[in-house]
Residue, then its C-alpha position, 0 to 999 in steps of 0.5 A: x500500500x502505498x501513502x501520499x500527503x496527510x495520510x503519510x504525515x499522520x503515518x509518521x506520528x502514529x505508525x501501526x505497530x502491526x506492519x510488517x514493513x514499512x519504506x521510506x525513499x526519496x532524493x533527499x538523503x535528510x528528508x528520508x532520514x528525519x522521516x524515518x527518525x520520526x517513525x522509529x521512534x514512534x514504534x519502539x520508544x524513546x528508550x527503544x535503542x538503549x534497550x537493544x530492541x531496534x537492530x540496524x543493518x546496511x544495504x552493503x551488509x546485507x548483499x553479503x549475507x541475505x540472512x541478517x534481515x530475517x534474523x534480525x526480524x525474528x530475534x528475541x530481546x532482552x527487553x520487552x517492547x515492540x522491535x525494528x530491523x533497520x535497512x539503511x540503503x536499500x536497493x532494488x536487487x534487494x527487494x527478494x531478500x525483502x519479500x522473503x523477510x515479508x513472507x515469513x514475518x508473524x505477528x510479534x515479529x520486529x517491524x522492517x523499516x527500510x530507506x532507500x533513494x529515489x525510486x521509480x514506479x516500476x522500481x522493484x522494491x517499491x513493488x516489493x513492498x507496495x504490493x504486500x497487504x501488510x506493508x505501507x511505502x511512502x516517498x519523500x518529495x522537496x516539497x516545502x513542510x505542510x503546516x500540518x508537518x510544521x505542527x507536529x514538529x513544534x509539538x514534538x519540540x515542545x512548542x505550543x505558545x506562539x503568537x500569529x506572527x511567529x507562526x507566520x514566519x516559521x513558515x516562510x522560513x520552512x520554504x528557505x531552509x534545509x529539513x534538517x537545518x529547520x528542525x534545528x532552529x526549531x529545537x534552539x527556539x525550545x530551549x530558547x524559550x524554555x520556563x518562558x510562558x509568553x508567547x513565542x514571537x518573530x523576534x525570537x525566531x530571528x534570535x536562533x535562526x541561522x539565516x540571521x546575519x551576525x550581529x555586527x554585520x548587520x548593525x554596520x549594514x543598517x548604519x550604511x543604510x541610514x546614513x548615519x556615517x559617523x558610526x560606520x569607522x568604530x563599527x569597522x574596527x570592532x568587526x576588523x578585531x573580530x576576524x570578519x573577512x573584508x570580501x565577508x563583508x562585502x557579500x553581505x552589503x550586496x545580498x542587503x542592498x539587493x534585498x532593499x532593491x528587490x523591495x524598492x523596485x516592487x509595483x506594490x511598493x517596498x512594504x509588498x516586495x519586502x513580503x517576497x524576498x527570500x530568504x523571507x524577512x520578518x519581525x523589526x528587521x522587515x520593519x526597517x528594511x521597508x523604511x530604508x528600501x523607501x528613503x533610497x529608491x530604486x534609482x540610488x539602490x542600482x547606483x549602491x549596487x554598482x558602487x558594491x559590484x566593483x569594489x568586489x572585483x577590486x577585492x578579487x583583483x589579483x593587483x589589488x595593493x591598497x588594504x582590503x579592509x580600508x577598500x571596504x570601509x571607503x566603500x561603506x562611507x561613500x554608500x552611505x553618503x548617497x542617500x544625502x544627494 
């Protein structure tokens, strides 16, 4: 039996224990693993592993020795529990060794979970499995993690208290980050607000997103961008002694003025257009960058953009003499008396 959308999301939360087998595949190397992550520990517990009661074994292990599949689905533990034999990369050749492991699988057996890569319709493995009354496959696909999906993961973390705004942003973020790295920001904003009751708001997200910019560099960039030159020099030489790069620092301004530019150059106005850029902006920042993206315009934001443009190639230049971080600053200062003219 195969399961698409909802019903494989709701799989992954509450699996029936009584499969004999279950197949998770797809392109995505990490979406596949989270997935399966979920589902065993679903089956067996959080204590499952520690009590030996889940067995792994590895597509390469199994072609030397088509026996350790159904051993591994028959053994008896130690512990008392339901059971999982693991088959990490799995292929179509090993879809015999997996209908034998089908056929003489009984109630009380250990669960087959298998992974595997993409696989075709006609794939064999998939066949294998689809094609058992008792076992269920489902594919992992890029798409971007339904709010159901994102649900179950603030839930698994122990997220329930976010305001509208917050969840807002999570799900743009969703869109723009890996499966792997987003379950990481979810989990830091856990621990974030752990023994906080308030609800969880944008500016927490922003505070353990890894999309955000460092610190620093953003401080100097909204200098830059609000003209305010004076604090462009202390702010250089704090960055400069905390070892960012000047090349860093130059990547950093184009990805900003191209955000400011993209938003300016929006026929809705840079409110709407700041709504569209990705890596998607939220909470003060987008407040702000909406108010830089109106006082420079998008004529003086194309004049930024070139002025950044070449003082990259001139960092790249292989007869470049003058000081790098010097260039930057130079650049930074004559950026920000822009908006003046």
């Amino acid at each position: 039996m195969k399961l698409t959308g909802r019903q494989a999301a709701s799989y992954f939360a509450k699996p029936d224990p009584s499969h004999a087998a279950v197949l998770i595949f797809g392109a995505d190397a990490m979406r596949v693993a989270l997935k399966r992550q979920d589902l065993i520990a679903a089956l067996i517990g959080p204590e499952g592993e520690a009590e030996m009661r889940l067995t792994r074994i590895s597509g390469a292990d199994l072609r030397k020795d088509a026996a350790l599949l159904l051993d591994a689905v028959k053994a008896q533990g130690f512990f008392p529990g339901p059971r999982v034999a693991f088959l990490e990369d799995a292929s179509d050749g090993l879809a015999p060794v997996i209908q034998t492991a089908l056929g003489d699988w009984q109630p009380g057996d250990a669960t087959i979970v298998v992974t595997a890569g993409s696989l075709a319709a006609r794939s064999a493995l998939r066949k294998a499995v689809e094609g058992h009354p008792n076992a269920v496959a489902m594919g992992i696909y890029d798409d971007p993690p339904s709010r159901e999906e994102i649900e179950a993961t603030l839930a698994q973390a122990g997220l329930t208290n976010l305001d509208r705004e917050a969840m807002n942003a999570l799900l743009a973020l969703s869109r723009d980050l890996d499966p792997g790295d987003f379950r990481q920001t979810v989990e830091k904003l856990a621990l974030y607000k752990l023994g906080d009751k308030t609800p969880a708001t944008p500016a927490d997200i922003i505070a353990v997103s890894p999309a955000t910019i460092e610190a620093g560099i953003d401080d100097i960039l909204n200098v830059v961008a609000e003209a305010r030159t004076a604090e462009i020099g202390p702010l250089m030489q704090r960055l400069s002694g905390q070892g960012i790069a000047p090349v860093t620092l130059c990547i950093m301004a184009m990805r900003h003025f191209r955000t400011l530019h993209a938003a300016a150059a929006d026929p809705g106005g840079p409110g709407a257009g700041i709504g569209r850029v990705r890596p998607p902006v939220f909470g003060p920042r987008r407040d702000k960058m909406v108010r830089q993206a109106q006082a420079w315009g998008m004529r003086r934001l194309e004049q930024a953009l070139q002025l950044i443009i070449e003082t990259d190639l001139q960092l790249r230049s292989a007869g470049q003499r003058a000081p790098q971080m010097a260039l930057v600053e130079r650049t930074l200062v004559r950026l920000s008396r822009l908006t003046a003219r």
